[in-house]
Every structure is written in structure tokens, then in C-alpha cells.
LOLUM-716458 format. One line per 10 residues: number of its first residue (from 1); their letters; for each residue x, y, z of C-alpha. Coordinates in steps of 0.25 Angstrom, whole numbers, plus 5000, padded with zeros to 4 digits. Layout:
LOLUM-716458
NUM) a) X:Y:Z | ...
This chain:
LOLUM-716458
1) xxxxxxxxxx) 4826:4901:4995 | 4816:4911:4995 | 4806:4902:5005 | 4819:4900:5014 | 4823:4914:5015 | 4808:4917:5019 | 4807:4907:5029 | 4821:4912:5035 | 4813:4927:5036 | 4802:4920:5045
11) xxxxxxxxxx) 4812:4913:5054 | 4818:4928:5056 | 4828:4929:5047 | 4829:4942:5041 | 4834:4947:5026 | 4838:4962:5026 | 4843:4965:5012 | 4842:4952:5007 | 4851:4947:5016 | 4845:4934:5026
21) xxxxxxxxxx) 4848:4935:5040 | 4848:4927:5052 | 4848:4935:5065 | 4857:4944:5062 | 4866:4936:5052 | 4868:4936:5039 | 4863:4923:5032 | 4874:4918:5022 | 4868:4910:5010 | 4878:4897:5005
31) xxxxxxxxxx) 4886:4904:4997 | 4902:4905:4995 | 4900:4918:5005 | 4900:4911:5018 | 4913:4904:5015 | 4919:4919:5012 | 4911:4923:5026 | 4917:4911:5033 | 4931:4914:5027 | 4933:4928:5032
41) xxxxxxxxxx) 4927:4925:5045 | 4937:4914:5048 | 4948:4923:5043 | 4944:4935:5050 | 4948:4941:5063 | 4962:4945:5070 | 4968:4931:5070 | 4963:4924:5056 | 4956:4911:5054 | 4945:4910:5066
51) xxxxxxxxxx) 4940:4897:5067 | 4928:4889:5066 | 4922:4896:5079 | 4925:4910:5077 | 4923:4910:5062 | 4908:4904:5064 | 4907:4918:5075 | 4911:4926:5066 | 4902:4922:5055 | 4891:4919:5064
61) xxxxxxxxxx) 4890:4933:5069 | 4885:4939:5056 | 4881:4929:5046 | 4874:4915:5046 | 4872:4903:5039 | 4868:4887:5040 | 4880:4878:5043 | 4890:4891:5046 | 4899:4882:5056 | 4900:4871:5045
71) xxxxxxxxxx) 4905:4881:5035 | 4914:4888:5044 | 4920:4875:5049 | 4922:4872:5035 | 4930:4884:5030 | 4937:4885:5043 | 4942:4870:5041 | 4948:4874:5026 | 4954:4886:5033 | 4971:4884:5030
81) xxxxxxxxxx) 4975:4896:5037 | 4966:4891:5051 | 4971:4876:5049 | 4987:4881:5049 | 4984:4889:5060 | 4977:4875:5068 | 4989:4868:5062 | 4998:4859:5073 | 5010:4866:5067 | 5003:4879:5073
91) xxxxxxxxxx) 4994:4873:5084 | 4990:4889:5088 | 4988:4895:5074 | 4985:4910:5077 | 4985:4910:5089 | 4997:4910:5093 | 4999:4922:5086 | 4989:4930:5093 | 4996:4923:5107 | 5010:4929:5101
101) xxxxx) 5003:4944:5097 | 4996:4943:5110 | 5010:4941:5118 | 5019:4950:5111 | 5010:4960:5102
């Protein structure tokens, strides 16, 4: 681990407080953390449960590791709350709530 994280210093990734980065994001070890990262992300935001896409940008923007998209893909997929909401029953899920608030709010 030791040689890897030295090798990672050459290549220009930083560690400030015992922390690795890469550019400017946090590296994120394999650990139960980036499911809890990936989670909060999904389910952040005005209008709840962001998709694959918009979650990915979201977690992108600050923290990084190797097969992100995969993981991501894989949490949002298990997501209830975002499969009700691509359900046929209700084809437009939240968004036509925002349509509705957008209209008459």
C-alpha cells in the first residue's frame, strides 16, 4: 500500500493531512463510505433522487475513485424511491410535480 501511495505522489497526486488527492478531489478508499457518499448525493437536491448522470456530477465534482460510474449505476438501480418514480403507472415521476408548482405555485 505504502509503495502505491508513493507511486501515486510521483504521478502528482497530493496527500495533505493524510488525505490522497487527485487534482483537486478527494480519493475515496473501498470502504462502506462511498456507498454513504453515493446515497446522499443521489438523494440530495430540491427534487430528490437524481439519476445516474447527475449523481456521478455531483460526486465527481469533489471526490474520486476507480469504477465511480459502476457504483453509482449499482446503487441507483436498487433505488425504490427512483424506480416508483420511472414506474408506467407514473411515467413522469417528479417531474410533474415540478410542472404543476412551475404553473400554479
Amino acid at each position: 500500500m505504502f509503495t502505491m501511495l508513493a507511486k501515486l505522489q510521483r504521478l502528482g497526486s497530493p496527500i495533505l493531512d493524510g488525505y490522497l488527492f487527485k487534482e483537486s478531489r478527494l480519493c475515496v478508499p473501498l470502504s462502506s463510505m462511498r456507498e454513504l457518499l453515493i446515497g446522499e448525493a443521489h438523494k440530495g437536491g430540491l427534487m430528490r433522487h437524481f439519476g445516474v448522470v447527475k449523481t456521478l456530477d455531483v460526486l465527481y465534482e469533489h471526490f474520486y475513485w476507480l469504477k465511480m460510474k459502476k457504483d453509482v449505476q449499482r446503487i441507483c438501480d436498487k433505488c425504490i424511491t427512483s424506480r416508483k418514480g420511472k414506474s408506467r403507472t407514473q411515467p413522469h415521476g417528479c417531474i410533474s410535480l415540478f410542472l404543476y408548482l412551475r404553473n400554479h405555485g
